[in-house]
C-alpha positions as CSV (number, residue, x, y, z in Angstrom):
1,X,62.3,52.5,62.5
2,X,61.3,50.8,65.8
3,X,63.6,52.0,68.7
4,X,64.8,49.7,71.5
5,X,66.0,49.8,74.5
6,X,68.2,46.5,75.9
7,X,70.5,46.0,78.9
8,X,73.8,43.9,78.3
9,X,75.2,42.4,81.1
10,X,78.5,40.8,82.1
11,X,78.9,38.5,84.9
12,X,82.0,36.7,86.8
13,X,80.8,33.0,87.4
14,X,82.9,30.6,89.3
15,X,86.2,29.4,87.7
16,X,87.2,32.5,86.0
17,X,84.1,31.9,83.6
18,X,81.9,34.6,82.4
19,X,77.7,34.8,81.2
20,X,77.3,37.8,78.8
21,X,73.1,38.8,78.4
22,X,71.0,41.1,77.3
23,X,67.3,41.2,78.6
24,X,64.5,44.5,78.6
25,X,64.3,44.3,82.7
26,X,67.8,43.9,84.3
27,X,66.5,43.4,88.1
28,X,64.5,40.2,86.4
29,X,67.6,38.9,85.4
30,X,69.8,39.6,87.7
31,X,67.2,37.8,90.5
32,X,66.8,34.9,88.4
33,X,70.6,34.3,88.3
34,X,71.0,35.0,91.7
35,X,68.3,32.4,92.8
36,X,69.7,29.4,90.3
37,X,66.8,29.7,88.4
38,X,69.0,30.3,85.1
39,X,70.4,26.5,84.2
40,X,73.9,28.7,82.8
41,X,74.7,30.2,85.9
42,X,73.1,27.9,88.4
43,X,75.4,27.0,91.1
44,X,78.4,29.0,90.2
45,X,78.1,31.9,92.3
46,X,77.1,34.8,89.5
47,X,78.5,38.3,90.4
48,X,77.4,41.4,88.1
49,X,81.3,43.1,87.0
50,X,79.4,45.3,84.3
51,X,75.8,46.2,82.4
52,X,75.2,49.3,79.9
53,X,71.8,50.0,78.3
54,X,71.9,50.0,74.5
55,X,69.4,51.9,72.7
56,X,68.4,52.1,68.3
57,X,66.7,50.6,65.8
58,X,66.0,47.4,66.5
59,X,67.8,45.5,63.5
60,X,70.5,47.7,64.1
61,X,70.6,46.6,67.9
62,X,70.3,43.0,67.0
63,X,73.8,43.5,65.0
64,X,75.4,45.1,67.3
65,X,74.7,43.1,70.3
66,X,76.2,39.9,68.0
67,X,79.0,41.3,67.2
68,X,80.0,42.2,71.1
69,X,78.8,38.2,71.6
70,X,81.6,36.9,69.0
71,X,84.4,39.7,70.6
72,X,83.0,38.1,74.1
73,X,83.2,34.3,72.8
74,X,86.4,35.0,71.3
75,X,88.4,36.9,74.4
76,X,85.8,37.7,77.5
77,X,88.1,39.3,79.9
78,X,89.9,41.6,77.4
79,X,85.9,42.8,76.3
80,X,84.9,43.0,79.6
81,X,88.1,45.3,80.2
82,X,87.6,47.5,77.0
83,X,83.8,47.9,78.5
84,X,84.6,48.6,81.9
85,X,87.3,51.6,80.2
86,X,84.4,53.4,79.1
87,X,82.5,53.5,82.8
88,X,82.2,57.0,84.0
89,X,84.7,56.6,86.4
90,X,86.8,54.2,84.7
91,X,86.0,51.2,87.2
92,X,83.5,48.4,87.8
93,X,79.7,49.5,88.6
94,X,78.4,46.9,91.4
95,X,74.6,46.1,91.8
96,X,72.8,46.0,94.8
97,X,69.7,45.4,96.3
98,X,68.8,49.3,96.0
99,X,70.0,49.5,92.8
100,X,73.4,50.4,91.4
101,X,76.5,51.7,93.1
102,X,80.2,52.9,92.1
């Protein structure tokens, strides 16, 4: 068994629209959105509303992160609440610059 470690990511885009990922290094990510340099996201003003890091075996992992991809294609803001429910403190977790913030 081959463990893995992933982050998933929600962000708000303009429009109400929302960009579900998963990548190894977040701050990567997050700076390539930021700059335009993702085509998906370009232009449209990405915010981060949520991120978790998902850890297991790495078919296992694979599964699970398609299966919160079809509950996200088929109702994105009532996922993105049901995720944001199980936050510590039962709100939104903001990234920064310095890292993460409550």
């Amino acid at each position: 068994m081959v463990e893995v470690k992933k982050h998933l990511y929600i962000l708000t885009l303009d429009e109400g629209q929302f960009f579900l990922g998963h990548t190894d290094n977040l701050r990567d990510d997050l700076e390539a959105h930021y700059s335009g340099s993702i085509p998906d996201t370009n232009g449209r003003s990405p915010q981060l509303v949520w991120t978790d890091i998902w850890s297991g075996d790495s078919e296992k992992l694979k599964e699970h992160i398609q299966s919160l991809m079809d509950l996200f294609e088929a109702d994105p803001r009532n996922l993105l609440y049901k995720l944001q429910a199980r936050l510590p403190m039962g709100g939104i977790h903001w990234w920064t610059s310095n890292g993460y913030w409550g």
